[in-house]
ROVO-799960 format. One record per residue (C-alpha): residue number from 0; chain; x, y, z. Coordinates in nm, 3 decimals. Layout:
BEGIN
n;chain;u;v;w
NUM;A;X;Y;Z;
...
// end
This chain:
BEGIN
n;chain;u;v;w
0;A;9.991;24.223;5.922;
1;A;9.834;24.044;6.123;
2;A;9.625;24.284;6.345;
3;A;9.540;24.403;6.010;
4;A;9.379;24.110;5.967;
5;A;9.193;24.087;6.290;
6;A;9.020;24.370;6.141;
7;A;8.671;24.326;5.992;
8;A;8.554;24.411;5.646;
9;A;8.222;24.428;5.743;
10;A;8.120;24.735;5.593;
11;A;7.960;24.787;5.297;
12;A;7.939;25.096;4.955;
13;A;7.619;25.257;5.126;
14;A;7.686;25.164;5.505;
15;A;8.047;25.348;5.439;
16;A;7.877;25.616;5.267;
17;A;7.654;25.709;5.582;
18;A;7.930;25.739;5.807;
19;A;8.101;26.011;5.586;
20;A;7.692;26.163;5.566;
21;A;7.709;26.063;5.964;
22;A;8.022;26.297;6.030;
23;A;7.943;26.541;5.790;
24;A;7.579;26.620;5.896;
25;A;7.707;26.642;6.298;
26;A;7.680;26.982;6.469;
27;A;7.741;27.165;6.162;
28;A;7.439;27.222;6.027;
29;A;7.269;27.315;6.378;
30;A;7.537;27.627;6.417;
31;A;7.673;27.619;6.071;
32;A;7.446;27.859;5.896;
33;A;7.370;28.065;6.192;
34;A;7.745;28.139;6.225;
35;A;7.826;28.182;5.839;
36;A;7.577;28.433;5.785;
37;A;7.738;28.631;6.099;
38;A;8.055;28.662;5.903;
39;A;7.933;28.655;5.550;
40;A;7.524;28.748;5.546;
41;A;7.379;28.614;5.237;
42;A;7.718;28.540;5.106;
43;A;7.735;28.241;5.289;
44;A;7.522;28.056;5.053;
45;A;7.820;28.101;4.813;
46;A;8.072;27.989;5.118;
47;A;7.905;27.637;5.138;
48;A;7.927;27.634;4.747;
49;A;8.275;27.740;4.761;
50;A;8.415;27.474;5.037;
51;A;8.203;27.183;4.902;
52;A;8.409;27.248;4.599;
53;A;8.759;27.321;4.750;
54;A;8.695;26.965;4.977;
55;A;8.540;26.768;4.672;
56;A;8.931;26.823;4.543;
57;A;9.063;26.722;4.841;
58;A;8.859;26.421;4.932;
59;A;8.937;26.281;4.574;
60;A;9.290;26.255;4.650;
61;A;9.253;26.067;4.934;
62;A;8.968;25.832;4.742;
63;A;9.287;25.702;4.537;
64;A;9.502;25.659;4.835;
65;A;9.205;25.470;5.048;
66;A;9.151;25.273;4.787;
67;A;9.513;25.171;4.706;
68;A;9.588;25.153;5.090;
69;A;9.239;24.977;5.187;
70;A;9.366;25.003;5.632;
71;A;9.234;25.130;5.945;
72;A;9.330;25.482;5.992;
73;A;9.481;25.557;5.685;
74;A;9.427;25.915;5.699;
75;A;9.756;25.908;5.941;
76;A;9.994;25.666;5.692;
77;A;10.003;25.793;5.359;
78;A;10.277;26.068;5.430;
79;A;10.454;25.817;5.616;
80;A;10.448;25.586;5.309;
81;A;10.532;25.907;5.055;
82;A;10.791;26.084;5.242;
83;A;10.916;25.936;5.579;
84;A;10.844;25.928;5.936;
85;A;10.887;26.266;6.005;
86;A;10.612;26.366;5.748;
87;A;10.412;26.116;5.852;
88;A;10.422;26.192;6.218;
89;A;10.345;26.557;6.128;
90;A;10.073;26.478;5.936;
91;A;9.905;26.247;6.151;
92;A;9.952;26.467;6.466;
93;A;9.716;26.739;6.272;
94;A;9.471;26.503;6.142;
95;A;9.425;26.305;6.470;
96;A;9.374;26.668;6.653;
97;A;9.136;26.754;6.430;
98;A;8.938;26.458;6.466;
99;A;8.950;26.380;6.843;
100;A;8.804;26.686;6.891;
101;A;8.545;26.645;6.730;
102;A;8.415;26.404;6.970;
103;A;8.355;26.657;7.236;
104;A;8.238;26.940;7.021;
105;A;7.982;26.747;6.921;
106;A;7.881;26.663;7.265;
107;A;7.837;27.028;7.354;
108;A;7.661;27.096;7.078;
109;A;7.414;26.849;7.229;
110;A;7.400;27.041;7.568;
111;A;7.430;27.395;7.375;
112;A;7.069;27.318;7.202;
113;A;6.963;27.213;7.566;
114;A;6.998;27.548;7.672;
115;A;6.700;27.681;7.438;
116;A;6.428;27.475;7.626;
117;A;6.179;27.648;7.841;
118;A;6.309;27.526;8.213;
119;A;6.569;27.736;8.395;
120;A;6.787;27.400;8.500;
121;A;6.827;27.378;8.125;
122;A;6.897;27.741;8.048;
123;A;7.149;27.776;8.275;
124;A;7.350;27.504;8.123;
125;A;7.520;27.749;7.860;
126;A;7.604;28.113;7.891;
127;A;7.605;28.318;7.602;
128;A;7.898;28.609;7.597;
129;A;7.828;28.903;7.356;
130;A;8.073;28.969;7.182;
131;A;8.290;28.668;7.300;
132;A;8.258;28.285;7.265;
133;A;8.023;28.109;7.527;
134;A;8.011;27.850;7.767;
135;A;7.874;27.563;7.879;
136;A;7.810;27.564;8.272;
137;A;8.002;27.278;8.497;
138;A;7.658;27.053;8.490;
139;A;7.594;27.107;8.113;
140;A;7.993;26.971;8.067;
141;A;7.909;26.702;8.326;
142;A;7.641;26.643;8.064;
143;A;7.830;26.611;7.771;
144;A;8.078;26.390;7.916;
145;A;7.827;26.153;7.970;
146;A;7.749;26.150;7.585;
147;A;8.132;26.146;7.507;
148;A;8.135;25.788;7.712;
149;A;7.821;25.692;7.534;
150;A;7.953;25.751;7.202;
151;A;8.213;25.552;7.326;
152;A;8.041;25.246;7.451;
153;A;7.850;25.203;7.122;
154;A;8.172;25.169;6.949;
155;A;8.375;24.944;7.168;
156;A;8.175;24.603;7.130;
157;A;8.181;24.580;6.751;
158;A;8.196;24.723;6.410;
159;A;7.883;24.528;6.298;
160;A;7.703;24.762;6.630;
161;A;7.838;25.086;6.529;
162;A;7.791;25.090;6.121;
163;A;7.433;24.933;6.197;
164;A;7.341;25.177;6.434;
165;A;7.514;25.478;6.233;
166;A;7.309;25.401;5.918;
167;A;6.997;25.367;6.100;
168;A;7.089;25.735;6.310;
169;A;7.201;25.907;5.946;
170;A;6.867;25.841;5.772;
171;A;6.722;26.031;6.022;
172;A;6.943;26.297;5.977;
173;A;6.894;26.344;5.589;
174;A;6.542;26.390;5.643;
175;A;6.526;26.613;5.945;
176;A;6.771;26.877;5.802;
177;A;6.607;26.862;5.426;
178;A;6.251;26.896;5.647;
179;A;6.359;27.172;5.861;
180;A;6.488;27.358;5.539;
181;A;6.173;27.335;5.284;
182;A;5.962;27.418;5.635;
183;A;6.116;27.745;5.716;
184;A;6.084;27.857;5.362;
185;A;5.697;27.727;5.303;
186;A;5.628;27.970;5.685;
187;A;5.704;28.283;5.470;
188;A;6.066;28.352;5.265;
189;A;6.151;28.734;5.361;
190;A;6.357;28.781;5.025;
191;A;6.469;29.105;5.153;
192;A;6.673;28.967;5.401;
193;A;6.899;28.876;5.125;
194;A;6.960;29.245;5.099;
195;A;7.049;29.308;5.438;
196;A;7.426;29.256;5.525;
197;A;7.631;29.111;5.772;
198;A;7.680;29.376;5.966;
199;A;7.393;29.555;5.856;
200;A;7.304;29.816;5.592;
201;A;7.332;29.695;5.198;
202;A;7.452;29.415;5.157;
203;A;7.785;29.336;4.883;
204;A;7.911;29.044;4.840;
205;A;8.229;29.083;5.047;
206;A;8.461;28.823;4.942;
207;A;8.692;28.836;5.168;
208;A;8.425;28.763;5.411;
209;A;8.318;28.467;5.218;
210;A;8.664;28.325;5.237;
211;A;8.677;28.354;5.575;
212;A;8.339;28.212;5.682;
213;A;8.426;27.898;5.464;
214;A;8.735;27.864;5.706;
215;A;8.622;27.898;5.966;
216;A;8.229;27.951;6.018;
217;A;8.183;27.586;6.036;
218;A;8.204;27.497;5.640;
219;A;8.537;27.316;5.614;
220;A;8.471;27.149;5.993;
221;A;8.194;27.012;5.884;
222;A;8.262;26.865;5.547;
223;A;8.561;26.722;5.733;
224;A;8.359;26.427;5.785;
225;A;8.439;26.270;5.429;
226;A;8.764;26.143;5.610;
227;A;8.571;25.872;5.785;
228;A;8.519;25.644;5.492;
229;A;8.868;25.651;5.432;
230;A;8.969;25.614;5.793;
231;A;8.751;25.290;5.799;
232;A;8.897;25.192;5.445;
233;A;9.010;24.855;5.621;
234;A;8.669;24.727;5.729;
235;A;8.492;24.803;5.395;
236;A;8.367;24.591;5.126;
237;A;8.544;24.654;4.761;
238;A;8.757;24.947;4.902;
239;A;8.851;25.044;4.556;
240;A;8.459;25.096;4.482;
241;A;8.343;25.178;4.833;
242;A;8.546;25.456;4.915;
243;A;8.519;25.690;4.569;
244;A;8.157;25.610;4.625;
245;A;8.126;25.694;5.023;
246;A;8.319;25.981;4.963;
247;A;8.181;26.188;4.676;
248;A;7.807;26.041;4.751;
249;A;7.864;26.221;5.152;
250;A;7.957;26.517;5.013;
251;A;7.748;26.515;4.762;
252;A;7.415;26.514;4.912;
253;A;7.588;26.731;5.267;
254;A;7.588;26.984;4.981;
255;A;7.241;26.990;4.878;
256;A;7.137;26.988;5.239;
257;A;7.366;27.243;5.391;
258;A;7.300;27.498;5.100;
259;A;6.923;27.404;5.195;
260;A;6.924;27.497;5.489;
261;A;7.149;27.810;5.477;
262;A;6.853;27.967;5.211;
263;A;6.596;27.890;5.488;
264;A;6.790;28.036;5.760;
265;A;6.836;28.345;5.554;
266;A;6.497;28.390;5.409;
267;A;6.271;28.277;5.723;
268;A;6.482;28.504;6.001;
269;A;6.206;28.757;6.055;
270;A;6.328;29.146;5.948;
271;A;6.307;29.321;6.286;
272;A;6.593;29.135;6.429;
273;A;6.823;29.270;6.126;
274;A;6.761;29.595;6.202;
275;A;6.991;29.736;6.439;
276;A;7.313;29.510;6.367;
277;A;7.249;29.279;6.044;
278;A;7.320;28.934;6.086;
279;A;7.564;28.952;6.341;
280;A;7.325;29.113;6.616;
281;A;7.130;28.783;6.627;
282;A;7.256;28.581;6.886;
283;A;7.082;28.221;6.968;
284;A;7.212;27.932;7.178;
285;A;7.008;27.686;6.958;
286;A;6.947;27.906;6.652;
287;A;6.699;27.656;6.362;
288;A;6.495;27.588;6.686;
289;A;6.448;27.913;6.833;
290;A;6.379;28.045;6.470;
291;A;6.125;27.790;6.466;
292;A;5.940;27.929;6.787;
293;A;6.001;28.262;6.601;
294;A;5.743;28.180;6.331;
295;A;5.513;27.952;6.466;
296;A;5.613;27.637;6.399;
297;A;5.672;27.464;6.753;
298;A;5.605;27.116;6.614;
299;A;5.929;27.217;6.408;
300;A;6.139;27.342;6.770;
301;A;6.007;26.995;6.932;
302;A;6.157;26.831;6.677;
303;A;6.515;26.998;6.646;
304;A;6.530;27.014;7.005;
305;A;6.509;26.615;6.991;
306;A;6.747;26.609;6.672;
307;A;6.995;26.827;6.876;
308;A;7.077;26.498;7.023;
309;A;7.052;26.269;6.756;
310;A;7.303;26.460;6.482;
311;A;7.611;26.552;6.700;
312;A;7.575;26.169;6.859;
313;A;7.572;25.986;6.519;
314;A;7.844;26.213;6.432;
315;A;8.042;26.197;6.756;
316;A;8.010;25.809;6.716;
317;A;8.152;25.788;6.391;
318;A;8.434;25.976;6.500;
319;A;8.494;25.753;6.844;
320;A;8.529;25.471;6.560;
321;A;8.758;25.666;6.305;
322;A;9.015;25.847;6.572;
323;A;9.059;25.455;6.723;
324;A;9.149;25.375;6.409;
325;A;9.388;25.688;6.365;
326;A;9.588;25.606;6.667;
327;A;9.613;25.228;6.547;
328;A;9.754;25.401;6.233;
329;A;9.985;25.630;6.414;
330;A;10.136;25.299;6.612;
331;A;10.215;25.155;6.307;
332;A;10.412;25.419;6.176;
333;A;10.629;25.381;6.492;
334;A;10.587;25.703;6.663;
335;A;10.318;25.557;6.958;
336;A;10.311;25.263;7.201;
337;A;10.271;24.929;7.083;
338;A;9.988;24.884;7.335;
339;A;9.731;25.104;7.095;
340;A;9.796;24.898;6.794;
341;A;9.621;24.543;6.975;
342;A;9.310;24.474;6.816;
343;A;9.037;24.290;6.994;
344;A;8.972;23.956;6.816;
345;A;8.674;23.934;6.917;
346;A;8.495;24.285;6.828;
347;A;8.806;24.358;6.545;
348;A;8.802;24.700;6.740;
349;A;9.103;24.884;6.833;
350;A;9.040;24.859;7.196;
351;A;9.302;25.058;7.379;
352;A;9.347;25.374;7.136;
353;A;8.996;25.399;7.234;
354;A;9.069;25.448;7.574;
355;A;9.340;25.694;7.466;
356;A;9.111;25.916;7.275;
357;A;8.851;25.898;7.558;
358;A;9.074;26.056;7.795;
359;A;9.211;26.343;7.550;
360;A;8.812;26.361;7.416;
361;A;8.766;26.496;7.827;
362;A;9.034;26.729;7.816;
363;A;8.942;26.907;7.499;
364;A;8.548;26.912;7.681;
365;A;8.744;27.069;7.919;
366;A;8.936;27.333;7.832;
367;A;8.678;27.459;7.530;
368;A;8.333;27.465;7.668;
369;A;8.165;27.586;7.352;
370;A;8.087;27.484;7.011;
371;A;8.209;27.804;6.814;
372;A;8.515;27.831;7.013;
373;A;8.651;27.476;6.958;
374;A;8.509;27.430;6.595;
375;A;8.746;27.707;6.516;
376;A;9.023;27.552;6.662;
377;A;8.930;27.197;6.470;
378;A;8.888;27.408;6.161;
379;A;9.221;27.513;6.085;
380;A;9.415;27.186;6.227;
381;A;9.176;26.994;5.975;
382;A;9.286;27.249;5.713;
383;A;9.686;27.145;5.771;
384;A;9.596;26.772;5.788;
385;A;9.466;26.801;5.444;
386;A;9.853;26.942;5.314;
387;A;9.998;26.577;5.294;
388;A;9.708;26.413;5.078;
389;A;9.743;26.601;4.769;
390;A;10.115;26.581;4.778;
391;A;10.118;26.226;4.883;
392;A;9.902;26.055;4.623;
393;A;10.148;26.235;4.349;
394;A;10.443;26.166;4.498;
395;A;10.310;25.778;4.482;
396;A;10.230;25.802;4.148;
397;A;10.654;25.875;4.077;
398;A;10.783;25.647;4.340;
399;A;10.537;25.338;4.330;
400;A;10.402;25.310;4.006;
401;A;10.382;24.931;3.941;
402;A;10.127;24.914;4.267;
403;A;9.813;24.840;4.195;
404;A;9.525;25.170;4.221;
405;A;9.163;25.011;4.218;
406;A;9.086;25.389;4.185;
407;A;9.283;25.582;3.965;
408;A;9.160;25.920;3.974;
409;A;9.173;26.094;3.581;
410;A;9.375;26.438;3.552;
411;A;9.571;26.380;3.913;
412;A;9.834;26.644;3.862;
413;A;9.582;26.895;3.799;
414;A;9.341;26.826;4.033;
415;A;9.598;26.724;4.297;
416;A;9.785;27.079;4.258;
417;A;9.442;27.241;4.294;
418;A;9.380;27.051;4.602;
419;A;9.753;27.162;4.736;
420;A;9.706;27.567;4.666;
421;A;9.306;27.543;4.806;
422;A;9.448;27.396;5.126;
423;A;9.728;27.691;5.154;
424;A;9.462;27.929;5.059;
425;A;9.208;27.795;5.341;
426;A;9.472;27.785;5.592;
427;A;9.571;28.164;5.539;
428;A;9.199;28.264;5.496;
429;A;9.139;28.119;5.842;
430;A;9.331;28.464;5.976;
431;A;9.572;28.559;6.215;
432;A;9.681;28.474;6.506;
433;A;9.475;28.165;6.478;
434;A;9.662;28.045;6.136;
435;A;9.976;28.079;6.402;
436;A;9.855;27.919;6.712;
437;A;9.777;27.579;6.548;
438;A;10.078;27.584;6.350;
439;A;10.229;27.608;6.700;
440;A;10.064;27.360;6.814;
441;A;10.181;27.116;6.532;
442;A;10.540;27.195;6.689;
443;A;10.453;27.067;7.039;
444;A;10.393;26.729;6.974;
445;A;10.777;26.671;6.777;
446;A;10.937;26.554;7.095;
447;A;10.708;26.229;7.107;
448;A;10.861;26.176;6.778;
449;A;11.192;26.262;6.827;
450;A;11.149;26.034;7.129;
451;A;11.075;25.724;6.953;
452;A;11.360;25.807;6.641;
453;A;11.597;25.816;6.950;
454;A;11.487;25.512;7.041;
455;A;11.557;25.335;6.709;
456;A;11.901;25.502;6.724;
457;A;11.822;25.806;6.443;
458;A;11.780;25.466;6.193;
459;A;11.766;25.702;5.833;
460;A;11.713;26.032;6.032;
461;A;11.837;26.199;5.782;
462;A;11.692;26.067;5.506;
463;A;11.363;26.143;5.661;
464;A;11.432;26.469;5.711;
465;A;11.529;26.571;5.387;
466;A;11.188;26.408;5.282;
467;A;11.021;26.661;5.509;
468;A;11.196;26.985;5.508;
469;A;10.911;27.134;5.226;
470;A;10.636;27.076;5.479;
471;A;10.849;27.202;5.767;
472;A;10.926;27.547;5.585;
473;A;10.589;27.552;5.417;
474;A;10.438;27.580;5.802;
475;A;10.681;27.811;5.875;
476;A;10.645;28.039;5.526;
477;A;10.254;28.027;5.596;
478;A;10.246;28.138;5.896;
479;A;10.504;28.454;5.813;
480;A;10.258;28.536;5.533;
481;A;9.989;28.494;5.756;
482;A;10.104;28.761;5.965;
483;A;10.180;29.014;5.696;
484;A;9.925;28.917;5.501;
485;A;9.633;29.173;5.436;
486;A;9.418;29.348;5.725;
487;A;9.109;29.167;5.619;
488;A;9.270;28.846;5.711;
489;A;9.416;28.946;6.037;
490;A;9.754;29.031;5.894;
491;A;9.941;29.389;5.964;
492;A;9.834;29.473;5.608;
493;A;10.200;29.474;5.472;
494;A;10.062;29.273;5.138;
495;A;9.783;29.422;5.010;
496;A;9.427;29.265;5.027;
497;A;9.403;29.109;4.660;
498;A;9.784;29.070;4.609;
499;A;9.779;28.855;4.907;
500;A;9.558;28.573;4.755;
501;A;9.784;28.581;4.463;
502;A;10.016;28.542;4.684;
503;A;9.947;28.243;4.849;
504;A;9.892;28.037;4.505;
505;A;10.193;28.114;4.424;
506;A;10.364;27.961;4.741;
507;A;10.097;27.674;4.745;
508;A;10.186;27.624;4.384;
509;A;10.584;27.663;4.481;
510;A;10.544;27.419;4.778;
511;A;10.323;27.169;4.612;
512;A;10.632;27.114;4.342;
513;A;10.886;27.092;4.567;
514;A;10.677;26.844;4.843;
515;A;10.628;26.612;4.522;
516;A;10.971;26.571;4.430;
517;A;11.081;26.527;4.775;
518;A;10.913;26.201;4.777;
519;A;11.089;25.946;4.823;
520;A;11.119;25.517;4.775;
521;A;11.032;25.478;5.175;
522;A;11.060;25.168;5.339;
523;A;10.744;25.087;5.402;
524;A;10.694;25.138;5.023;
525;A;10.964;24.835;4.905;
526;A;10.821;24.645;5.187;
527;A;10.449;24.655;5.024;
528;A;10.650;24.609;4.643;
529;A;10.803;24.287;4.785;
530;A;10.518;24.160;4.988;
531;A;10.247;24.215;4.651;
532;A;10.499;24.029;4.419;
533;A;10.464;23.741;4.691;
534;A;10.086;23.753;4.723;
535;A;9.927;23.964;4.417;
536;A;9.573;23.868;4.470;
537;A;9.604;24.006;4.855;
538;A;9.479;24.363;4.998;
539;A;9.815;24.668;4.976;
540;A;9.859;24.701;5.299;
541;A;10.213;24.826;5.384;
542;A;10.373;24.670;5.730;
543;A;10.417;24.873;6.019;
544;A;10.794;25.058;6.066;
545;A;10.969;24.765;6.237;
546;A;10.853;24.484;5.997;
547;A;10.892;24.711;5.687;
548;A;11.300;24.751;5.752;
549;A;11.288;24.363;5.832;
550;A;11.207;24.239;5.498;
551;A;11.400;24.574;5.324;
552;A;11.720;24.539;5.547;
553;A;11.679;24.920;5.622;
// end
């Protein structure tokens, strides 16, 4: 407790709802519409739709959980507080991938847009692969890893710095996306490009398509931001107002913008360039800018070329702040070293699971050198960190009724079981093998936990795994499906395209049941019952694992 309060609430309703806007408007909307309309043509307009909807039910889960919860990096404790370590390491290992990648992609997406500018140095710094993702060169990473520790450096004097300097970064971009949009559609709309599909020819809706574009085109990466308000839930003003605000505000207006801007893309693209290969011929490093040389409006290119910089940084800052926060989190569950939960008392910043994510922010720069390649990748691990919320905030509702919910979000069963089968549905719709390989990579990280259980002599090991065998053989069932799922999503076409959606509901609604009423009375659950009877008026904030069986005896 008392690093939690170290921690400064310094952050108010509107500043909290920027850094969701912050993280949400990153590097998305410079690629995002470019690379939806590859896989969907004008479809994509209804794939931005589509996962603004599917993530509006998801983020409203966790609104009642950051509210009733109101800690740094909360995103990583609520399964731990639901069902048990195990669940809670699981969970936290996907959602603190997801994010901490984030930092880098949106470093190169800085450098990427460099690589549209006039002088060779800065052409060279990317290499486009048709047909395959690209990559940056050695000095265009060298680049970017000088904004990673810049994104860094704002963050590690003080939370006042950062949410000052984030508001002040995501006004600017609101207005340059929204401008950008209404300009390419005032230089001339070509309507018939909405008849032109993705790979050329007629275009028809293909659905399938659609699906697949909201997984993993960009769409659910970057509305992945609205976890940032929630993540910074303990340094915000009136959590149980802030966050529902932040959160549905963020995605509210992303929406308006992003749907914006994927019209303009469509309409102002001029017609030549569809007509060999549709929307998947064109091929641009820095695609709203070098459409904006395209019809005549360099003022426009000038401008995006500087905003290149400006949107991934505000967005790559936000997430320095939120995966600090995450690993803090994750150290309180038990499962890290005690090291990354210290809190500087001066700043009230997490000082040393920033220097953790710096490190693994490099190696991700690394190892994926370009922005499609690696938002992919962060795309589907966001899509399994979202599998705990839904379940979670139910399974609360059973165990922990007589806490107090500042938030208590109307029709949670229904909206909660939505979120659940969405999530499965996203997850499969992101296709195979990738749907496999991150599942994979969920199993690597286990020994780090099995690790630290060993270390507190398999206290309740059992319990805790009973709590998280429905998440263990949903992963597994998933990814089975996955593979003999339909053609159209990668599969080897064993369940037909059509029965295969059904499909999936059905095990997301099957799964969703059974991870609610595996729930259980955790520790750190009595813990936060005894500790609120004690203090009522005080913020829920559960204790970390080793205090929590202290004042519970187990």
């Amino acid at each position: 407790m008392a690093n939690q309060t170290s921690i400064r609430r310094d952050v108010g309703p509107f500043a909290l709802m920027f850094t969701g806007l912050g993280s949400i408007i990153g590097s998305g909307w410079l690629f995002g519409a470019w690379n939806a309309a590859k896989l969907a043509g004008p479809g994509a307009i209804w794939a931005w739709v589509l996962g603004a909807a599917i993530i509006l039910s998801i983020a409203l889960t966790y609104a009642e959980l950051g509210a009733m919860f109101p800690e740094s990096g909360g995103m990583v404790r609520y399964g731990h507080y639901s069902h048990g370590s195990l669940v809670g390491f699981i969970a936290a290992w996907a959602n603190w991938i997801a994010i901490v990648s984030v930092i880098p992609v949106e470093a190169e997406a800085s450098v990427q847009y460099m690589a549209g500018w006039k002088w060779q140095w800065a052409q060279d710094l990317y290499h486009a692969v048709p047909g395959a993702h690209g990559e940056l060169s050695p000095l265009g990473v060298g680049i970017a890893a000088v904004l990673v520790v810049v994104y860094f450096l704002l963050n590690y004097w003080s939370v006042k710095l950062f949410a000052k300097s984030n508001s002040l970064i995501t006004l600017i971009k609101l207005i340059i996306p929204a401008a950008t949009g209404i300009a390419l559609i005032a230089s001339g709309f070509h309507g018939e490009n909405l008849a032109v599909g993705a790979a050329g020819g007629s275009h028809a809706n293909d659905f399938a398509a659609i699906l697949t574009a909201v997984a993993t085109a960009g769409i659910v990466f970057s509305f992945n931001g609205f976890q940032s308000p929630v993540n910074l839930a303990g340094e915000a003003h009136n959590p149980g107002r802030s966050i529902p605000f932040a959160i549905i505000g963020a995605i509210a207006l992303a929406t308006v913008v992003y749907v914006l801007l994927q019209v303009a893309y469509l309409g102002a693209v001029p017609p030549d360039l569809l007509a060999q290969a549709g929307w998947r011929g064109i091929n641009f490093s820095s695609p709203f800018a070098e459409l904006a040389v395209l019809v005549n409006l360099n003022w426009l290119a000038i401008l995006l070329y500087a905003d290149a910089f400006v949107s991934p940084s505000g967005t790559g800052m936000t997430y320095t702040a939120t995966t600090a926060r995450m690993i803090y989190g994750m150290e309180r569950n038990g499962t890290l070293p005690r090291i990354f939960g210290r809190i500087d008392p001066k700043s009230g910043v997490p000082r040393p699971a920033m220097w953790l994510n710096l490190v693994v922010a490099f190696l991700f720069l690394f190892f994926f050198r370009g922005w499609d390649s690696l938002a992919a990748v962060i795309s589907v691990a966001t899509i399994i960190s979202y599998l705990t919320g839904p379940v979670s905030v139910m399974t609360l509702r059973r165990t922990a009724p007589e806490l107090h919910r500042p938030f208590k979000l109307a029709g949670l069963p229904v909206i909660a079981g939505i979120a659940f089968i969405m999530s499965a549905e996203l997850l499969y719709w992101a296709k195979w093998p990738l749907t496999g390989q991150i599942i994979l990579l969920m199993v690597v990280a286990l020994p780090v936990y099995f690790y630290y259980t060993a270390k507190h002599g398999w206290h309740e090991f059992g319990r805790h795994l009973k709590g998280a065998w429905w998440l263990i053989a949903y992963l597994v069932t998933l990814a089975v499906v996955s593979k003999i799922g339909s053609a159209k999503f990668g599969g080897l076409d064993y369940i037909p395209y059509g029965y295969d959606l059904g499909v999936v509901a059905v095990i997301g609604l099957v799964f969703y049941l059974w991870g609610v009423k595996s729930g259980w009375r955790t520790p750190a659950i009595e813990a936060e019952r005894e500790q609120a009877a004690r203090h009522p008026d005080a913020l829920q904030i559960p204790p970390d694992e080793e205090e929590a069986e202290k004042i519970t005896g187990h």
